[in-house]
C-alpha positions as CSV (number, residue, x, y, z in Angstrom):
1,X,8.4,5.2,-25.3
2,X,6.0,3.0,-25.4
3,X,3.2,3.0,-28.5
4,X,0.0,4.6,-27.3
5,X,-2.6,3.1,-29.4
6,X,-6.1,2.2,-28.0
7,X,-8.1,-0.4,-29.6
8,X,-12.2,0.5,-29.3
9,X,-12.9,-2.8,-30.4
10,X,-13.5,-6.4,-28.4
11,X,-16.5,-6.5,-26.3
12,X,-15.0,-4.9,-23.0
13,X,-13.4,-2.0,-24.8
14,X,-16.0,0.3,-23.7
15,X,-16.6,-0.3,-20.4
16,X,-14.0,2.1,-19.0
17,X,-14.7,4.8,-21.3
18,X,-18.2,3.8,-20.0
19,X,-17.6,5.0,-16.4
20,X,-20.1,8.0,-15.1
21,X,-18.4,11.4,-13.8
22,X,-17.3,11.6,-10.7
23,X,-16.5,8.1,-10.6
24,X,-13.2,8.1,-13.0
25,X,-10.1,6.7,-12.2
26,X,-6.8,6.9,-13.4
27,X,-3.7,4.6,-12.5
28,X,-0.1,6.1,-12.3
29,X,2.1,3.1,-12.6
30,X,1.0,-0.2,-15.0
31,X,4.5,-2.1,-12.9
32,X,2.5,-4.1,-10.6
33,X,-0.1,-6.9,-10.6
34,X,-2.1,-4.5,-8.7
35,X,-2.5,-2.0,-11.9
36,X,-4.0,-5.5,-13.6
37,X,-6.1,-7.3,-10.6
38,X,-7.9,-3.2,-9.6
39,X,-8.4,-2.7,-13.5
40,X,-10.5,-6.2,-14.0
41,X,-12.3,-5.5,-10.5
42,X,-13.6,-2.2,-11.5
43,X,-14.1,-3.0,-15.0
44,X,-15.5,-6.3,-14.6
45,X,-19.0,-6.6,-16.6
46,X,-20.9,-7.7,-13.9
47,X,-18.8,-5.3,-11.1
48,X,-19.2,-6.2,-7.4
49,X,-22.0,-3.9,-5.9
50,X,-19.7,-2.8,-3.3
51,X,-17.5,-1.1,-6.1
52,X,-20.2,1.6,-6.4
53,X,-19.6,2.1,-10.3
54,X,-15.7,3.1,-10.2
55,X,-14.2,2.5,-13.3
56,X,-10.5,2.6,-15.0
57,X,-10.7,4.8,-17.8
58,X,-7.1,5.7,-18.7
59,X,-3.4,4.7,-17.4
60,X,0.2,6.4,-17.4
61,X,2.5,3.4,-17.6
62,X,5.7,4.6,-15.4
63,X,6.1,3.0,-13.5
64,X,9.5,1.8,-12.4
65,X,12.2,2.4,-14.9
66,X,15.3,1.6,-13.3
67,X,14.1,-1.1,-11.2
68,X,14.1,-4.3,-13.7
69,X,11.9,-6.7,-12.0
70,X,9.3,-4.2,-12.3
71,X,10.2,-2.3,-15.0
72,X,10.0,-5.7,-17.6
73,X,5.9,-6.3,-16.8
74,X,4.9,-2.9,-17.8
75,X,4.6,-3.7,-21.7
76,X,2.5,-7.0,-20.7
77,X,0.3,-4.7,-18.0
78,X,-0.4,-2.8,-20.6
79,X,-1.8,-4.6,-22.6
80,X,-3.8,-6.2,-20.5
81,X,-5.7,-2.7,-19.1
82,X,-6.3,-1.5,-22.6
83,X,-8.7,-4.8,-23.0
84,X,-10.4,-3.8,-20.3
85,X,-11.6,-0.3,-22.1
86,X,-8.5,1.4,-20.5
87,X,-6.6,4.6,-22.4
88,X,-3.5,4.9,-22.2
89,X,-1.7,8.3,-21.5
90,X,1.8,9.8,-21.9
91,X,2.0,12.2,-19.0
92,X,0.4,12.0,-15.7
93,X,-1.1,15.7,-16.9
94,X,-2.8,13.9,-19.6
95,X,-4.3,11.4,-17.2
96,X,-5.5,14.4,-15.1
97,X,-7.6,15.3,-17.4
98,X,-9.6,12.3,-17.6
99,X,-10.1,11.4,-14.0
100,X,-11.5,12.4,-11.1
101,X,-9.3,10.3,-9.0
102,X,-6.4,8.6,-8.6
103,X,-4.5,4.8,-7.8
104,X,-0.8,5.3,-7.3
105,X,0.5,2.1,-8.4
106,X,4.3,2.6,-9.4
107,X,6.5,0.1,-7.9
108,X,9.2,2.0,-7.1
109,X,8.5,3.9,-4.0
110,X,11.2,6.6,-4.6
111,X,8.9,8.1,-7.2
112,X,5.6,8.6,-5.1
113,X,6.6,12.3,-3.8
114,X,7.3,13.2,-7.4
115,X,4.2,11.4,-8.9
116,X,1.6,12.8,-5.9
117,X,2.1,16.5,-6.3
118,X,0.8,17.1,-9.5
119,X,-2.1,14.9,-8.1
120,X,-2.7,16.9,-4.9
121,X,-2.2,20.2,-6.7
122,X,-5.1,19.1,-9.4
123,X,-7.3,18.4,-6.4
124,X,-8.1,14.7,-7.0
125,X,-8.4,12.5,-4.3
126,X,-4.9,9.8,-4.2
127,X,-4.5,5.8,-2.7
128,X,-1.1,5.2,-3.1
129,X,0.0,1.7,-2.8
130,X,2.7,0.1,-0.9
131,X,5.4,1.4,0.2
132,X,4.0,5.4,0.0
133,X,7.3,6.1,-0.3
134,X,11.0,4.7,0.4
135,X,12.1,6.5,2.7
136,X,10.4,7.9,6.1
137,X,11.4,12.0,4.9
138,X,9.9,11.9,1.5
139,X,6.1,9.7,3.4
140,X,6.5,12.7,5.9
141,X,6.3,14.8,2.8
142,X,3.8,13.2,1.0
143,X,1.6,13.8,3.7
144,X,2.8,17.5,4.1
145,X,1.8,18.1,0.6
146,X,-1.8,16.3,1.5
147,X,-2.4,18.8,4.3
148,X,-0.9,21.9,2.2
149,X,-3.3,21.3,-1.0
150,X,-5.9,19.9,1.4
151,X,-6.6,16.5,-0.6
152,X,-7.0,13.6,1.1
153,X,-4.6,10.7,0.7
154,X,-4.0,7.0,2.4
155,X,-1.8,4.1,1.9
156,X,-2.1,0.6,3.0
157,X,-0.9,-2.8,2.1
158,X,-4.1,-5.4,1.2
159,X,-2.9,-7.1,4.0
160,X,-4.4,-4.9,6.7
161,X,-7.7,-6.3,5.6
162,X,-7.9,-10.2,6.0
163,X,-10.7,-10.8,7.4
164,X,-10.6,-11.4,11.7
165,X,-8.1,-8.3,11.9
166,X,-10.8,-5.8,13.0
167,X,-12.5,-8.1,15.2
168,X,-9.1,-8.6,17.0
169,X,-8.4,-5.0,16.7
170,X,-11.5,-4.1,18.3
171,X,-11.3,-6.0,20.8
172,X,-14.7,-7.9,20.4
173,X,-12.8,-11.1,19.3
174,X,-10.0,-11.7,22.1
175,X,-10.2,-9.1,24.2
176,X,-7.6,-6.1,24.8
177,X,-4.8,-7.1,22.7
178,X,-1.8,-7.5,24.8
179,X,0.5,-8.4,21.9
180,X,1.0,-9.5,18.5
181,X,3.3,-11.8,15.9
182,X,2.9,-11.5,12.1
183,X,5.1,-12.6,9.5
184,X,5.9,-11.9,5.2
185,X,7.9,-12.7,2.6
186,X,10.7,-9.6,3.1
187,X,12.4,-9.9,-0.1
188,X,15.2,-7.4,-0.2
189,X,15.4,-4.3,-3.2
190,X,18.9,-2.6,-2.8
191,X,16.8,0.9,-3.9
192,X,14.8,0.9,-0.7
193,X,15.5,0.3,2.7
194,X,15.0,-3.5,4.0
195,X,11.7,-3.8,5.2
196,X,9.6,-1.5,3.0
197,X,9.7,-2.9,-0.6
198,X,7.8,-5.9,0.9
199,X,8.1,-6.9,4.5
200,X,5.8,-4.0,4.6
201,X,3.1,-6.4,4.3
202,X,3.7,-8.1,7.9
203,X,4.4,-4.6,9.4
204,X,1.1,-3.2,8.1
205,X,-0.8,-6.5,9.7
206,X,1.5,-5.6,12.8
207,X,0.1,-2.5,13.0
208,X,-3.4,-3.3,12.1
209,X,-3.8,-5.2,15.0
210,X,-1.3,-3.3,17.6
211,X,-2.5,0.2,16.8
212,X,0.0,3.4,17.3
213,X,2.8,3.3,20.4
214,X,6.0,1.4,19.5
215,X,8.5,3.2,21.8
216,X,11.7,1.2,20.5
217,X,12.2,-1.5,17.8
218,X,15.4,-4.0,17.9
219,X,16.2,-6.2,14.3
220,X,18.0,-9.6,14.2
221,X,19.0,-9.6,10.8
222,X,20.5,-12.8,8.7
223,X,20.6,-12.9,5.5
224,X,17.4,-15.8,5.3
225,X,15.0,-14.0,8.3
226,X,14.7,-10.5,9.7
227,X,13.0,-10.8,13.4
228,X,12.1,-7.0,14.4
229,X,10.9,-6.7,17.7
230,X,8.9,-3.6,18.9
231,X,7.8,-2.4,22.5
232,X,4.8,-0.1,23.1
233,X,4.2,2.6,25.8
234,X,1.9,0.2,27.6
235,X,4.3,-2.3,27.7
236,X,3.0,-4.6,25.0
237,X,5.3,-6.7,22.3
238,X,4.8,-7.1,18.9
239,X,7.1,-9.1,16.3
240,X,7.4,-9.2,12.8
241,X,9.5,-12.4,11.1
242,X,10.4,-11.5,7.7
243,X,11.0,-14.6,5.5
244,X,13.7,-15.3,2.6
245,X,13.8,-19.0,2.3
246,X,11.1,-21.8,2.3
247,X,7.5,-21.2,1.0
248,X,5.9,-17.7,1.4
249,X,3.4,-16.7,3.3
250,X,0.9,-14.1,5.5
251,X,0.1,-14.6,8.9
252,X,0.7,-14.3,12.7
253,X,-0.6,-14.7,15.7
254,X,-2.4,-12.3,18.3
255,X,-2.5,-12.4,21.8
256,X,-5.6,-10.6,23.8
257,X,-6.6,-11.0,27.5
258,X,-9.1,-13.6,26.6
259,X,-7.1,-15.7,24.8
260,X,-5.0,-15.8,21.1
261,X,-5.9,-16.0,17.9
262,X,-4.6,-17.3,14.2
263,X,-4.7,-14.2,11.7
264,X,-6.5,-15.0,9.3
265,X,-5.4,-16.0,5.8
266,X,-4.9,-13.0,2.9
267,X,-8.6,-13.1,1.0
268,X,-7.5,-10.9,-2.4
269,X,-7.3,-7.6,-3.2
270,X,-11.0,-7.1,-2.7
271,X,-11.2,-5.8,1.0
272,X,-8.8,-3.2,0.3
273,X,-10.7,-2.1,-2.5
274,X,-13.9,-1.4,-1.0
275,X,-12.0,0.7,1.6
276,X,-10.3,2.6,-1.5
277,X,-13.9,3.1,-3.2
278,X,-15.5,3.8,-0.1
279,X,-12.9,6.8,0.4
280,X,-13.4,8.0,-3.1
281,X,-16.7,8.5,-2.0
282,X,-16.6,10.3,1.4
283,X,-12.9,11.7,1.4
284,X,-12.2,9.9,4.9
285,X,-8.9,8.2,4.9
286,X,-9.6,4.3,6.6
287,X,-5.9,4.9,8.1
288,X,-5.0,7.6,9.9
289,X,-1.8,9.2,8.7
290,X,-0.1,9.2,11.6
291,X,-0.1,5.6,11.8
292,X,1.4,5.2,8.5
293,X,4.2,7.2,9.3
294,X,4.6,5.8,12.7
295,X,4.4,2.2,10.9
296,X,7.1,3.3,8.4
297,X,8.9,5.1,11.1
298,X,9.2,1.2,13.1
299,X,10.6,-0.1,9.0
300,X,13.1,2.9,9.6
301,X,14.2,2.2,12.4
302,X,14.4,-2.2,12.2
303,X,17.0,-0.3,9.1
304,X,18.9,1.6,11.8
305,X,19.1,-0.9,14.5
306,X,20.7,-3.0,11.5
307,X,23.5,-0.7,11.2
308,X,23.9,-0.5,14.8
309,X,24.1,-4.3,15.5
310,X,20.7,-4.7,17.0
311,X,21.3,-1.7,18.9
312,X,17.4,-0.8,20.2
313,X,16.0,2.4,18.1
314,X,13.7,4.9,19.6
315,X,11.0,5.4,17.2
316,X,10.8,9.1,18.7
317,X,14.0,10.0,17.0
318,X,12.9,8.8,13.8
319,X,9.7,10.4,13.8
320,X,11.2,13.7,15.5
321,X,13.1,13.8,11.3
322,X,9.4,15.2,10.4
């Protein structure tokens, strides 16, 4: 186990311990860069406005503990939050008693479902990060457990929020969109299907700017590139290319009746963070929940058309698994 000590000295050892009721949060999960690059955002000494006065105060580290790549940063991470004023807790329990809400950040999306109940029984509003789960059943059931305790909850990947996707979204930038091709680094983890440890990135962009109605998806699959291809109730076509060789990237390309239009390039961590604050604040998830689990239901079934060949998937059989 890892030691629990917390240094009060150094100049930003305060500031999380600083942070006013009602606006403290907890982490579950120091695996990820996105424990580290949240913690310096909210506890940053001079703290962007738009953060409304959210601060880290403590930390349970676990986090991934079977998946190594993860698993290895969490002794560094944690170090790292505790100079920012962070405690560190051994028991998600123990973190509940110092927050009033909550950044699931644990890598390893096979222990969300686990990790979120104790959350959602305690009340406290939940983000979890990327993927909410690992497979479709247990983000079904994350969001059962959301509706039974009546806590609000959302997931989303930063990159729903570069910068021109609402414009395109809303049509006030091309028009109607009549189709859409993104594309992410989809580097494979043999706990979790293909697509959702991190071509989950391009799918959430996908998805930002198609909205809700992929009828079927068909995968190409080689062991460099995943091409997923998806077909919407109005007829419309949207791609995601998910990259395993050459130099990674965001991006993609939307098509609207008045034209097409670049995606813009991936701005940080900040967007997505405002949206998190923001539903701290109000208790209004920024994405609906059923277009998470239709999103994860098009990752499910890229995995199934896979094992079929490229055989096309009807996303109404895997959403009907509900």
């Amino acid at each position: 186990m890892v030691g629990l000590a917390f240094s009060l000295g150094g100049a930003k050892a305060g500031i999380g311990r600083d942070a006013p009721s009602g606006k403290r949060v907890g982490i579950i999960g120091l695996d990820t860069s996105h424990s580290v690059a949240f913690t310096k955002a909210l506890n940053a000494a001079e703290a962007d406005p738009k953060l409304k006065g959210y601060k880290v105060v403590a930390a349970y580290p676990y986090g991934s503990k079977t998946i190594e790549s993860s698993a290895k940063r969490i002794p560094g991470y944690i170090k790292e939050v505790q100079e920012h004023g962070v405690k560190i807790v051994d028991s998600i329990s123990e973190l509940l008693e110092h927050v009033d809400v909550v950044l699931l950040e644990t890598n390893d999306g096979r222990l969300h479902l686990e990790q979120a109940l104790p959350v959602f029984k305690s009340g406290k509003r939940l983000f979890i990060d990327k993927p909410i789960a690992a497979s479709f059943a247990d983000a079904a059931a994350i969001f059962q457990a959301s509706a039974q305790y009546k806590v609000p909850v959302f997931s989303s990947s930063s990159l729903r929020y570069v910068e021109n996707i609402p414009m395109i979204r809303s049509g006030n930038l091309i028009g109607p969109v009549t189709g859409a091709d993104t594309f992410s680094p989809a580097v494979l983890e043999p706990s979790h299907p293909d697509l959702f440890w991190y071509g989950v990135h391009g799918v959430e962009m996908l998805y930002a700017i198609m909205g809700m109605g992929c009828e079927r998806v068909t995968r190409v699959h080689h062991a460099n590139t995943d091409i997923v291809v998806g077909i919407w109730t109005d007829g419309r076509t949207g791609t995601f290319r998910g990259t395993r060789t050459g130099k990674n990237g965001y991006g993609g390309t939307a098509y609207g009746e008045k034209g097409h239009v670049a995606v813009s390039e991936y701005n940080g961590y900040n967007p997505l963070l405002y949206k998190i604050v923001d539903f701290f604040e109000t208790g209004e998830p920024p994405v609906d929940a059923a277009e998470t689990l239709e999103l994860f239901a098009f990752m499910e079934a890229a995995d199934e058309s896979k094992r079929q060949g490229g055989k096309a998937i009807l996303i109404r059989d895997i959403l009907g698994r509900e």
